[in-house]
Chimera marker file (.cmm) of the C-alpha trace (Angstrom):
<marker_set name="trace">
<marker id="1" x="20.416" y="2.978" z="-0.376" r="1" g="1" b="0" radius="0.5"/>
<marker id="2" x="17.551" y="1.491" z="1.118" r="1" g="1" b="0" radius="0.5"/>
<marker id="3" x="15.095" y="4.256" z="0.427" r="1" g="1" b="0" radius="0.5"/>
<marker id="4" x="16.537" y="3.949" z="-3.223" r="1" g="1" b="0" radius="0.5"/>
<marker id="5" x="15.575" y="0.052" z="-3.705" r="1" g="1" b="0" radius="0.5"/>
<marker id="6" x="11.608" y="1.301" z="-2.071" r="1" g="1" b="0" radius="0.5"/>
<marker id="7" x="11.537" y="3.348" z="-4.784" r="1" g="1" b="0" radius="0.5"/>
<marker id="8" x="12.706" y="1.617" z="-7.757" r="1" g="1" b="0" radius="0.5"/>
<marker id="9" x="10.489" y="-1.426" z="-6.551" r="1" g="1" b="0" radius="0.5"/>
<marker id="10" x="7.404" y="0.960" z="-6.199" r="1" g="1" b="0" radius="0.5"/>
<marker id="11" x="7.879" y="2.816" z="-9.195" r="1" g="1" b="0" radius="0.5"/>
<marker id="12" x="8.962" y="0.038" z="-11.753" r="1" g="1" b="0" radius="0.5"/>
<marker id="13" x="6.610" y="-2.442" z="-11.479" r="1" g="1" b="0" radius="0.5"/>
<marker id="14" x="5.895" y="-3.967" z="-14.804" r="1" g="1" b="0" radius="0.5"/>
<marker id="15" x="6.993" y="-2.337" z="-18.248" r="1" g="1" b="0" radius="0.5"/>
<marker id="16" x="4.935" y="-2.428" z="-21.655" r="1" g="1" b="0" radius="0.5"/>
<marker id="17" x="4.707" y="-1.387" z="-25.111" r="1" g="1" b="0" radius="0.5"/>
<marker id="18" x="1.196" y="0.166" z="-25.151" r="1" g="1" b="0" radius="0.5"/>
<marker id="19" x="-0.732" y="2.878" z="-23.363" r="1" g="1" b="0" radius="0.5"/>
<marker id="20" x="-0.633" y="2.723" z="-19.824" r="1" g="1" b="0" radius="0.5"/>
<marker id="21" x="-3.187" y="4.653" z="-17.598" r="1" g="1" b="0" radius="0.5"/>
<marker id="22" x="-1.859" y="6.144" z="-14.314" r="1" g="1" b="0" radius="0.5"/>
<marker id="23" x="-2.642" y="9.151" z="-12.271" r="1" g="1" b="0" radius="0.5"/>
<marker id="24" x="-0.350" y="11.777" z="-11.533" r="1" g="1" b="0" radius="0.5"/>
<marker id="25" x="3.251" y="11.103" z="-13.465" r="1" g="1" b="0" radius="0.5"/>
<marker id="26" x="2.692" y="9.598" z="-16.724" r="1" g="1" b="0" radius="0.5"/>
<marker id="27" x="4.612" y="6.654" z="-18.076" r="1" g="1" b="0" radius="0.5"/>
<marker id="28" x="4.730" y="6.027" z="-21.438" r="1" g="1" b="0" radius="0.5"/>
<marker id="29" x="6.309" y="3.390" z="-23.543" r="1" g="1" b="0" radius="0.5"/>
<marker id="30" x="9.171" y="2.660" z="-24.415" r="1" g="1" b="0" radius="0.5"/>
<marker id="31" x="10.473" y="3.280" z="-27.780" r="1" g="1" b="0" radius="0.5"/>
<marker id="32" x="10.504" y="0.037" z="-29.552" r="1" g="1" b="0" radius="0.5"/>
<marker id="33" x="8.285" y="-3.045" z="-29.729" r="1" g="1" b="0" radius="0.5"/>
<marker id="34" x="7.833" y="-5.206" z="-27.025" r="1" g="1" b="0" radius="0.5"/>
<marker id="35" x="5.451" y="-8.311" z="-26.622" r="1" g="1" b="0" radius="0.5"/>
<marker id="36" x="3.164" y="-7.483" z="-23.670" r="1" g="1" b="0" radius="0.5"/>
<marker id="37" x="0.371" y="-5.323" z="-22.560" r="1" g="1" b="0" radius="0.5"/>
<marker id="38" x="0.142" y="-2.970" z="-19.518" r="1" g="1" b="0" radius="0.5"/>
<marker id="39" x="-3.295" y="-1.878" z="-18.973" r="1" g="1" b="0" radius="0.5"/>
<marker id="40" x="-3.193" y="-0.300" z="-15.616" r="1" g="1" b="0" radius="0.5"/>
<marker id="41" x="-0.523" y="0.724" z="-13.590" r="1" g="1" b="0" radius="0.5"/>
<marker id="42" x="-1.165" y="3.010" z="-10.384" r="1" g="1" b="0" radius="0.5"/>
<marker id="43" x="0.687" y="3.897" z="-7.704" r="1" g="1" b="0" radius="0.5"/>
<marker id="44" x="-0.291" y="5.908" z="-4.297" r="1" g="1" b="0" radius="0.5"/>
<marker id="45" x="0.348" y="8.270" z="-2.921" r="1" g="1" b="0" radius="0.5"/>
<marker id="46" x="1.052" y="9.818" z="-5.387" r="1" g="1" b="0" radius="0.5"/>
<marker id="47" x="3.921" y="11.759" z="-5.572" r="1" g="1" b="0" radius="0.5"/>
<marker id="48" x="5.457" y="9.328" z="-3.656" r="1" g="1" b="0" radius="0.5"/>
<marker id="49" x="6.168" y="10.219" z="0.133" r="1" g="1" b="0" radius="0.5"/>
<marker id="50" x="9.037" y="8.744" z="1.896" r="1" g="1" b="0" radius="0.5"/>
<marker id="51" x="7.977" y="7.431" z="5.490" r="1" g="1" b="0" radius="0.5"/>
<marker id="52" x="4.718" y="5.982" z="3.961" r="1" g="1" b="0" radius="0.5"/>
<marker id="53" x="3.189" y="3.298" z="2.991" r="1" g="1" b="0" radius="0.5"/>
<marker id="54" x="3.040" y="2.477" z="-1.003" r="1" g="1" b="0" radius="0.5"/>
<marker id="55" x="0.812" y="0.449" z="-3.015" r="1" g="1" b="0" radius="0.5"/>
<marker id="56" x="1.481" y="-0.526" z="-6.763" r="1" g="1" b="0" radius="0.5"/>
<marker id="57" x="-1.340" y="-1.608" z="-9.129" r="1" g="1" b="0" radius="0.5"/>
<marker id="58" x="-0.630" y="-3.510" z="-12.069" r="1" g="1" b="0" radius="0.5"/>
<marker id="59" x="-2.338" y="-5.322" z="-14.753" r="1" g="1" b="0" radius="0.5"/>
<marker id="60" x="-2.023" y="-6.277" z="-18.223" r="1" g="1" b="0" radius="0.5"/>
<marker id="61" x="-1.612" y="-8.971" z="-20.924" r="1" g="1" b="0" radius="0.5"/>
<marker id="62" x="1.757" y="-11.817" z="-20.792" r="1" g="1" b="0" radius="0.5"/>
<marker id="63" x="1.091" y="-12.812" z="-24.666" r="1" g="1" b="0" radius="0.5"/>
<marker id="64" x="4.546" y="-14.245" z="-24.015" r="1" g="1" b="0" radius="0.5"/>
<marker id="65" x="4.753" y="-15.933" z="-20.699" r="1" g="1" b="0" radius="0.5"/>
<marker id="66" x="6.477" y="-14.321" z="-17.927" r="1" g="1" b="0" radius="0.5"/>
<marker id="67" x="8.880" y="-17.158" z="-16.528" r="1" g="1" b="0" radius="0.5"/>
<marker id="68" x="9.848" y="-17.856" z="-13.177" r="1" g="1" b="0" radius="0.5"/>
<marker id="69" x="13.125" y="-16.292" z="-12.983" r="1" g="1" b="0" radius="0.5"/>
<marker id="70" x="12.391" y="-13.113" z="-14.983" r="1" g="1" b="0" radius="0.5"/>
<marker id="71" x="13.577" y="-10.072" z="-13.345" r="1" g="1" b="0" radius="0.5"/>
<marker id="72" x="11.974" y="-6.471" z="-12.939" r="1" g="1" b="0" radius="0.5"/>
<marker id="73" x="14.986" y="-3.820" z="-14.028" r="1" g="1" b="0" radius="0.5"/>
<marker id="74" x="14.233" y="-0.345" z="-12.520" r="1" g="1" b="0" radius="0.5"/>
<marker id="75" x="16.870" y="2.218" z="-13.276" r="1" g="1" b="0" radius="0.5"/>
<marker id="76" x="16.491" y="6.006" z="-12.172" r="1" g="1" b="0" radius="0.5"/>
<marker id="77" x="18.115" y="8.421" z="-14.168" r="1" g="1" b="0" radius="0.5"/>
<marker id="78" x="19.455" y="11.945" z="-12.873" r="1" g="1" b="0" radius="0.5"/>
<marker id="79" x="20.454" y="14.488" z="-15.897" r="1" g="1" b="0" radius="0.5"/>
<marker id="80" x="20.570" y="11.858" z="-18.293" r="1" g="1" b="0" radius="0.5"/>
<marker id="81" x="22.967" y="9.509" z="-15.993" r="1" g="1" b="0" radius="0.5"/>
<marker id="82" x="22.081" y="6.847" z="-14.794" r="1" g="1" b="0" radius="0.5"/>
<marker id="83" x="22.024" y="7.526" z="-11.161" r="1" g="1" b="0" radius="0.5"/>
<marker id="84" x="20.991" y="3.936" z="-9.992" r="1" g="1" b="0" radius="0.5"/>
<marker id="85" x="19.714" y="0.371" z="-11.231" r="1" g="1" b="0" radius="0.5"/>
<marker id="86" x="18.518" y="-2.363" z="-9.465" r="1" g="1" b="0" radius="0.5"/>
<marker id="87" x="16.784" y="-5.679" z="-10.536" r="1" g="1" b="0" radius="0.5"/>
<marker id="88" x="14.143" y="-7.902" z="-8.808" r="1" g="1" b="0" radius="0.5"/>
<marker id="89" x="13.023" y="-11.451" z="-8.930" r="1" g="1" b="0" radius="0.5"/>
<marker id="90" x="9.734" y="-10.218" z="-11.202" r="1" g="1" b="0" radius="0.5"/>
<marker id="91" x="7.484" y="-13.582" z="-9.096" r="1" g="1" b="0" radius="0.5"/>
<marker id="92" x="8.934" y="-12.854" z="-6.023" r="1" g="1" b="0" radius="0.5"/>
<marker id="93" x="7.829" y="-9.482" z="-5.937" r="1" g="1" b="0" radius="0.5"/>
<marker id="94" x="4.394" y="-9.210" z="-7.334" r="1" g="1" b="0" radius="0.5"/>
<marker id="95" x="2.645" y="-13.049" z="-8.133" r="1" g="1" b="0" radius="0.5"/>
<marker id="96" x="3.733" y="-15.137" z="-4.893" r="1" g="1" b="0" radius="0.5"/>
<marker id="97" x="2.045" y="-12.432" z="-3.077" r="1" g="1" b="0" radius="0.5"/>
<marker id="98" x="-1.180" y="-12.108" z="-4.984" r="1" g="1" b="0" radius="0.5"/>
<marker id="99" x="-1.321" y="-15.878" z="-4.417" r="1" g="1" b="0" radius="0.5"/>
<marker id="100" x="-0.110" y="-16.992" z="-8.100" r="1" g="1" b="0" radius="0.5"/>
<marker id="101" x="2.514" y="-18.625" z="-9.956" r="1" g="1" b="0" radius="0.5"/>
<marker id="102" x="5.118" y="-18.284" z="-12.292" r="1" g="1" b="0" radius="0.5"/>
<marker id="103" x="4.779" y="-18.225" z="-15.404" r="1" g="1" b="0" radius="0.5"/>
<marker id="104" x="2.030" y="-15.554" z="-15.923" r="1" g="1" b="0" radius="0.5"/>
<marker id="105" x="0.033" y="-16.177" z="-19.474" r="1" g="1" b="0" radius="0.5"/>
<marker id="106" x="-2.660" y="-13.807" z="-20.399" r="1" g="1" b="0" radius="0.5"/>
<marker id="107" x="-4.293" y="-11.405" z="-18.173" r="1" g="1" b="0" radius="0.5"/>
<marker id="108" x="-2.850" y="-10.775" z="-14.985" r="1" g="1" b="0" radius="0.5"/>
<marker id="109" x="-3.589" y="-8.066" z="-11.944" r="1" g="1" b="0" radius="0.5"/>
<marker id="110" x="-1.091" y="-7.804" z="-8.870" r="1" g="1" b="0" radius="0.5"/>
<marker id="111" x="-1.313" y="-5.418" z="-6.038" r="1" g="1" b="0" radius="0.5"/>
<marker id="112" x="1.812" y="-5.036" z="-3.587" r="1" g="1" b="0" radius="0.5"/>
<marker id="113" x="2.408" y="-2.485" z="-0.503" r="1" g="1" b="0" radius="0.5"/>
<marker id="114" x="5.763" y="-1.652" z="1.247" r="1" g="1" b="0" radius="0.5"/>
<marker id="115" x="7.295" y="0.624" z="3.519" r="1" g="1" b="0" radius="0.5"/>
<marker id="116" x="8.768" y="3.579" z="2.229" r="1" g="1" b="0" radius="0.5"/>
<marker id="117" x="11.574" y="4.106" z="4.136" r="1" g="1" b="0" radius="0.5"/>
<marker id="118" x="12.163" y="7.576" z="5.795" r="1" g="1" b="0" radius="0.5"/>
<marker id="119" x="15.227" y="9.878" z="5.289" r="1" g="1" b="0" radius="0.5"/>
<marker id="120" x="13.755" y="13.531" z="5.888" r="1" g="1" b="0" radius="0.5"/>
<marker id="121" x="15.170" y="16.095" z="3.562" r="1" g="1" b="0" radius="0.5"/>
<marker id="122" x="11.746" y="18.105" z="3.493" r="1" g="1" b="0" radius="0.5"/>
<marker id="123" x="12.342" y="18.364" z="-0.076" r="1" g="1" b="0" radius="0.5"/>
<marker id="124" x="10.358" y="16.830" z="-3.420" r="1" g="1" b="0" radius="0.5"/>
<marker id="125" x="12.478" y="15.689" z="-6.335" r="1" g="1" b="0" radius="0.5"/>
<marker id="126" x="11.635" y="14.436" z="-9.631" r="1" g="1" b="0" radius="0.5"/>
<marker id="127" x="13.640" y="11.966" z="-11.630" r="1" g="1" b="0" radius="0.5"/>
<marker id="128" x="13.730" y="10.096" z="-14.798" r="1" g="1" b="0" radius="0.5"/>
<marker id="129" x="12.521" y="6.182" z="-14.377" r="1" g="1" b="0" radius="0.5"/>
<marker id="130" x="12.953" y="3.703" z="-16.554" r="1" g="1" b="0" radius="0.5"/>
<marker id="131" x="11.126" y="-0.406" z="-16.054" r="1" g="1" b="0" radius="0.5"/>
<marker id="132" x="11.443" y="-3.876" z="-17.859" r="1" g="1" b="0" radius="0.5"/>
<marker id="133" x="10.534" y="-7.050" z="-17.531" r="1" g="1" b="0" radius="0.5"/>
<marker id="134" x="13.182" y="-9.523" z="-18.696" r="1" g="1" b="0" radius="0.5"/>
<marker id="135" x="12.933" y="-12.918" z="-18.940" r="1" g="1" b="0" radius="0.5"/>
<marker id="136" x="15.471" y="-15.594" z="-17.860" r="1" g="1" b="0" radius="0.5"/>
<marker id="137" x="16.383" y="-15.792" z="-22.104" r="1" g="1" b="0" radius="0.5"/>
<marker id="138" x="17.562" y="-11.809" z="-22.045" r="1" g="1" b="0" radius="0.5"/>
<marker id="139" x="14.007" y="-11.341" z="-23.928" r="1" g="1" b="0" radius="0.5"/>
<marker id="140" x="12.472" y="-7.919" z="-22.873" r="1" g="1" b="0" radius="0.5"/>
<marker id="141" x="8.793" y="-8.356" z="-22.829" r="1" g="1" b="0" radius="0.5"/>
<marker id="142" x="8.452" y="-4.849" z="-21.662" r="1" g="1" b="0" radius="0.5"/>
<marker id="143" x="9.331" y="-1.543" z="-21.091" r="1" g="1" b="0" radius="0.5"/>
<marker id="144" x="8.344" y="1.730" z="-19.822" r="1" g="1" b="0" radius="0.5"/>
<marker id="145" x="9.695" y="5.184" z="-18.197" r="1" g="1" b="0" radius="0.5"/>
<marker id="146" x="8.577" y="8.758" z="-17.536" r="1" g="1" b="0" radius="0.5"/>
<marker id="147" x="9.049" y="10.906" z="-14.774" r="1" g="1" b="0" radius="0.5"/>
<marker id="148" x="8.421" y="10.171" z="-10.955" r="1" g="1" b="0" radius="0.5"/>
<marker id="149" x="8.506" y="12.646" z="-8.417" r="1" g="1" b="0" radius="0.5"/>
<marker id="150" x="9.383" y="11.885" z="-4.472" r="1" g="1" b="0" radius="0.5"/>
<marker id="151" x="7.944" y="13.968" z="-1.818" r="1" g="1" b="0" radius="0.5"/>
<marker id="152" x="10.608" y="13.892" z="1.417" r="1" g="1" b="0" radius="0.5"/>
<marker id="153" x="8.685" y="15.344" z="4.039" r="1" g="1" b="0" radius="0.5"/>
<link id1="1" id2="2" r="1" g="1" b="0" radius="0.2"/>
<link id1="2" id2="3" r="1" g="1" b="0" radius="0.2"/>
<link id1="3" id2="4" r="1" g="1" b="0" radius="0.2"/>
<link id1="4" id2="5" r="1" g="1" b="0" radius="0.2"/>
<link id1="5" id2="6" r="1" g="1" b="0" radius="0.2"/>
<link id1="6" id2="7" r="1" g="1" b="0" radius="0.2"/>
<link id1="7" id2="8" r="1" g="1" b="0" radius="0.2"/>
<link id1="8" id2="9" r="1" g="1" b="0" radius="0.2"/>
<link id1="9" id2="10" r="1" g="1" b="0" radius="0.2"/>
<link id1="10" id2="11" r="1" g="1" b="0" radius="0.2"/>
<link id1="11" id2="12" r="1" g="1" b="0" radius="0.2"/>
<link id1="12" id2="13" r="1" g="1" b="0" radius="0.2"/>
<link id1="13" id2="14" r="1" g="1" b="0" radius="0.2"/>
<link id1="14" id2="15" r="1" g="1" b="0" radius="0.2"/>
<link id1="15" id2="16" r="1" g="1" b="0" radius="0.2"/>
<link id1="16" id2="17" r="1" g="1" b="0" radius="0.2"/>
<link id1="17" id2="18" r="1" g="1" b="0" radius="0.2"/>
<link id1="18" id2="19" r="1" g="1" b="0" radius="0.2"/>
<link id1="19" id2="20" r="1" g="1" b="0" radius="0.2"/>
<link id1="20" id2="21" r="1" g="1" b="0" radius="0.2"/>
<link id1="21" id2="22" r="1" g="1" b="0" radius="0.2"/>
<link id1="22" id2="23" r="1" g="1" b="0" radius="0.2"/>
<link id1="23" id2="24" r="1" g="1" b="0" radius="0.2"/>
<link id1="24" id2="25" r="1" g="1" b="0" radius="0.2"/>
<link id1="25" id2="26" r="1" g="1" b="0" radius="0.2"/>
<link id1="26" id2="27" r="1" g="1" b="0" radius="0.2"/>
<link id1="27" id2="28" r="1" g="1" b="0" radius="0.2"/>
<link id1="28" id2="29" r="1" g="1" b="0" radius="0.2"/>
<link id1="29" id2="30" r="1" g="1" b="0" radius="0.2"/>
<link id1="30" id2="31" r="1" g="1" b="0" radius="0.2"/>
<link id1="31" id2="32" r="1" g="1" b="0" radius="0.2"/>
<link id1="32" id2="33" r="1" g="1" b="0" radius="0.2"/>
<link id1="33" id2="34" r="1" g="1" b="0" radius="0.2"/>
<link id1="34" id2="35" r="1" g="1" b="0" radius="0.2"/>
<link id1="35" id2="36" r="1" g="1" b="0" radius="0.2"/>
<link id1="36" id2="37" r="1" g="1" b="0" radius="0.2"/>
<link id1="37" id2="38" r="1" g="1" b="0" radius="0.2"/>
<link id1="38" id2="39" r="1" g="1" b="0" radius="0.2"/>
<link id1="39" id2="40" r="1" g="1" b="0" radius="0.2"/>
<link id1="40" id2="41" r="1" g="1" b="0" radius="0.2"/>
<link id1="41" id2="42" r="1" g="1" b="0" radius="0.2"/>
<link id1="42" id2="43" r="1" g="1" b="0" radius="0.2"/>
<link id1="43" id2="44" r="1" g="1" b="0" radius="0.2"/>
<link id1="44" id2="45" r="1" g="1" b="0" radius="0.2"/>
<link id1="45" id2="46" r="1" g="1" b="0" radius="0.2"/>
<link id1="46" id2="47" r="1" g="1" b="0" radius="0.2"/>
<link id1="47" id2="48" r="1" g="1" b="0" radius="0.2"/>
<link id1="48" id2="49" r="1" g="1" b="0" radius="0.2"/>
<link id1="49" id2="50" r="1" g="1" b="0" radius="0.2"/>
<link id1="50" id2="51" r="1" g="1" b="0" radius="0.2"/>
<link id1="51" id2="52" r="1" g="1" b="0" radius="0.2"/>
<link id1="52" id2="53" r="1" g="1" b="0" radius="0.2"/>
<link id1="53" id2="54" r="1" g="1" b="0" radius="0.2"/>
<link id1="54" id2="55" r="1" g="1" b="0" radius="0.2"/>
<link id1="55" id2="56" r="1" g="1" b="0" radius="0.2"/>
<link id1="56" id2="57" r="1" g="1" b="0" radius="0.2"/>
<link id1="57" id2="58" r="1" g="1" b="0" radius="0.2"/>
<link id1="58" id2="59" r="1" g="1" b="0" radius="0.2"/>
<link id1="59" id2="60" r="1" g="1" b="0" radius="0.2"/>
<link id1="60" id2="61" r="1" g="1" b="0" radius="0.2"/>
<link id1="61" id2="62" r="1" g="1" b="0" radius="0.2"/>
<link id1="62" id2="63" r="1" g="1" b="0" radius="0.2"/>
<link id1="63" id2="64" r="1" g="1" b="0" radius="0.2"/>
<link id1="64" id2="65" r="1" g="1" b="0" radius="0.2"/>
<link id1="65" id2="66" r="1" g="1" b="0" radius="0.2"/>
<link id1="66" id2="67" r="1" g="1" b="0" radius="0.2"/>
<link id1="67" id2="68" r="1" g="1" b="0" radius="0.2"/>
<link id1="68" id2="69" r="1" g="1" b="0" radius="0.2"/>
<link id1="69" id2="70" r="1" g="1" b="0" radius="0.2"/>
<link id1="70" id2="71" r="1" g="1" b="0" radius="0.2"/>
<link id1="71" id2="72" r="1" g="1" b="0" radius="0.2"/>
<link id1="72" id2="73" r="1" g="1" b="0" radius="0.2"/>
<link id1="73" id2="74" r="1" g="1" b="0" radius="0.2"/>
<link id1="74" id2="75" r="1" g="1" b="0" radius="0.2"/>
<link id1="75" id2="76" r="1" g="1" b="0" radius="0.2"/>
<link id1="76" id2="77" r="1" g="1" b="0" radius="0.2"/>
<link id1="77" id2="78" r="1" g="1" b="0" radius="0.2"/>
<link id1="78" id2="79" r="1" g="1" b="0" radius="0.2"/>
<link id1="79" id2="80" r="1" g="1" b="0" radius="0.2"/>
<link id1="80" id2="81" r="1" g="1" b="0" radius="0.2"/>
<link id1="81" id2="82" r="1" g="1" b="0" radius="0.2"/>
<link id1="82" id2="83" r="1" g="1" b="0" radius="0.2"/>
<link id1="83" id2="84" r="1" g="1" b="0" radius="0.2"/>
<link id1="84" id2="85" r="1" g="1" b="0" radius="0.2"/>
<link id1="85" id2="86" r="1" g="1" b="0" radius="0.2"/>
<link id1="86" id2="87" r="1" g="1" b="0" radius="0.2"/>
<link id1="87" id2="88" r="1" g="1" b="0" radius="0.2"/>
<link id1="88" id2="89" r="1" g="1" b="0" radius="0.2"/>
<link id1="89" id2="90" r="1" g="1" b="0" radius="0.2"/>
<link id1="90" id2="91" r="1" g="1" b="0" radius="0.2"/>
<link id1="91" id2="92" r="1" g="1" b="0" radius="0.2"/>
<link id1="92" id2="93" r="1" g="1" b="0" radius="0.2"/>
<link id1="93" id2="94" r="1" g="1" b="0" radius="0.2"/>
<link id1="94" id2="95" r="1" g="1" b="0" radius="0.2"/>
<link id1="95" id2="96" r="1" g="1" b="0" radius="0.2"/>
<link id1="96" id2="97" r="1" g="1" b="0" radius="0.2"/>
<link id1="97" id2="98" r="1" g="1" b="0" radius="0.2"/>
<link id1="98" id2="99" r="1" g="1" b="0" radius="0.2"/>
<link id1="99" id2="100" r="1" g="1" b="0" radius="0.2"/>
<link id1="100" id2="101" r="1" g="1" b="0" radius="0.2"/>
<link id1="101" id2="102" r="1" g="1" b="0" radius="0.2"/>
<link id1="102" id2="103" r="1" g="1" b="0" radius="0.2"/>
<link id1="103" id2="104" r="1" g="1" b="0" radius="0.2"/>
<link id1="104" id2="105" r="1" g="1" b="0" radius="0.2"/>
<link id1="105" id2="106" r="1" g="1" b="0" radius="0.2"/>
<link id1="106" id2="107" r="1" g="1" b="0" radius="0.2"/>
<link id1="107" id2="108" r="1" g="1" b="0" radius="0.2"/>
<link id1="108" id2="109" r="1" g="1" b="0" radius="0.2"/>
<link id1="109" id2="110" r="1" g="1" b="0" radius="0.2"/>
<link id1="110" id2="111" r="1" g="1" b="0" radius="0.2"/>
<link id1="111" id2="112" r="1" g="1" b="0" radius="0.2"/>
<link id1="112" id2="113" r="1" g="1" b="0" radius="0.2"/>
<link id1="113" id2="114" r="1" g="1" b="0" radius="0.2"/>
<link id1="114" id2="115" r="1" g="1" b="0" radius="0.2"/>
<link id1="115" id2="116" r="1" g="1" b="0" radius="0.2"/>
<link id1="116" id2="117" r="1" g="1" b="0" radius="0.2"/>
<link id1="117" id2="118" r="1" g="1" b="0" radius="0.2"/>
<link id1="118" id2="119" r="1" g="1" b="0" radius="0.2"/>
<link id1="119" id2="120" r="1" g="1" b="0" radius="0.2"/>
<link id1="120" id2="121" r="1" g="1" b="0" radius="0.2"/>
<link id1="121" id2="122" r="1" g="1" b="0" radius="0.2"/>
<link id1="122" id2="123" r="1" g="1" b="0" radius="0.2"/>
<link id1="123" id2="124" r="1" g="1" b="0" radius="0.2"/>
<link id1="124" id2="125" r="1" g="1" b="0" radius="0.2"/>
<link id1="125" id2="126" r="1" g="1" b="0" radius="0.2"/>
<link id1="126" id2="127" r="1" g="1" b="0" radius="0.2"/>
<link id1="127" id2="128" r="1" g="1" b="0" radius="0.2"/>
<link id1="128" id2="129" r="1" g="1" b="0" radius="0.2"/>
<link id1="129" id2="130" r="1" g="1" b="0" radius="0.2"/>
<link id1="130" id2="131" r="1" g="1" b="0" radius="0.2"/>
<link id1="131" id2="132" r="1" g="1" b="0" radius="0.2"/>
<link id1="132" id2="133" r="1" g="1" b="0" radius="0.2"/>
<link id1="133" id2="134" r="1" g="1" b="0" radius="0.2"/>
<link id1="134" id2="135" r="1" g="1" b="0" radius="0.2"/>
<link id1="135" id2="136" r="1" g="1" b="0" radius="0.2"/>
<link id1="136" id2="137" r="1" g="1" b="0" radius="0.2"/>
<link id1="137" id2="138" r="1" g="1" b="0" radius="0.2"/>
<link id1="138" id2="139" r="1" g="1" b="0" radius="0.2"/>
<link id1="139" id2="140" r="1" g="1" b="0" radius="0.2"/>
<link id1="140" id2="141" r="1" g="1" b="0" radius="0.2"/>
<link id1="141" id2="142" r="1" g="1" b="0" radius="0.2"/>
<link id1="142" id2="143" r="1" g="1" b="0" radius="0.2"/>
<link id1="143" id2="144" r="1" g="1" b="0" radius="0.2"/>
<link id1="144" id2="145" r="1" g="1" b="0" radius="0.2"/>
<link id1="145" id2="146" r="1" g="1" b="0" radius="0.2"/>
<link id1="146" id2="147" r="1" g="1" b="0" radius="0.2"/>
<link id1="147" id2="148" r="1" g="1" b="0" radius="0.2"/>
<link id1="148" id2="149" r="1" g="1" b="0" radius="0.2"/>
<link id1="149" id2="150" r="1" g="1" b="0" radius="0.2"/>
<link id1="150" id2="151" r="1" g="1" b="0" radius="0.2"/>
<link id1="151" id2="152" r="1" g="1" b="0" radius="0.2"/>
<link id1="152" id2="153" r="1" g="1" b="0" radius="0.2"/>
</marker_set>
């Protein structure tokens, strides 16, 4: 379970309505229309390896503020289940550490690192991913999912 909320923090970092670049796994939008901008989002390593350390980049555009008290929803999907959700304190997570404050207006750039935590299977799976930002409201100011892969060494 542990190794499950490592990866759905890593992976789901901030959500948006318009291109995002990344390396490796793509994320793409998420069907509808949705008020901010994710410019960058990068994670390494890349796949993702389980007993490492990971970093996640983001950056974008809050047109709509994000409020203290919104929360990043991460939910993997395995053959179109959904195999497990989890949501985060959004500030918590990725401004108080860069040294900022809720809320976030305009342009924004956090980078966080955490232990992956190991569970050896010496396996690499891929899953569906799906990430929002939700304000306190219920307002989703993004959104965005793809595929991730996990490498279990």
């Amino acid at each position: 379970m542990n190794i499950l909320f490592f990866i759905f923090l890593f992976f789901t970092t901030f959500s948006s309505s318009t291109y995002i670049r990344r390396q490796g796994d793509a994320l793409s939008p998420c069907v509808g229309t949705f008020p901010n901008e994710i410019t960058t989002y990068t994670f390494t390593p890349n796949p993702i390896i389980i007993g490492q350390t990971a970093t996640i980049h983001i950056a974008g555009k809050a047109t709509v503020p994000i409020e203290n008290g919104a929360l990043y929803n991460i939910t993997i999907f395995h053959e179109n289940q959904v195999f497990h959700q989890h949501s985060f304190e959004f500030c918590q997570m990725f401004v108080i550490p860069n040294g900022s404050t809720c809320p976030i207006n305009g342009d924004y750039d956090f980078t966080i690192n955490f232990p992956v935590e190991s569970s050896p299977v010496n396996t690499t799976a891929e899953s569906d991913i799906r990430t929002q930002i939700i304000n306190p409201d219920g307002n989703i100011l993004s959104c965005i999912e793809g595929k991730i892969t996990f490498h279990y060494p």
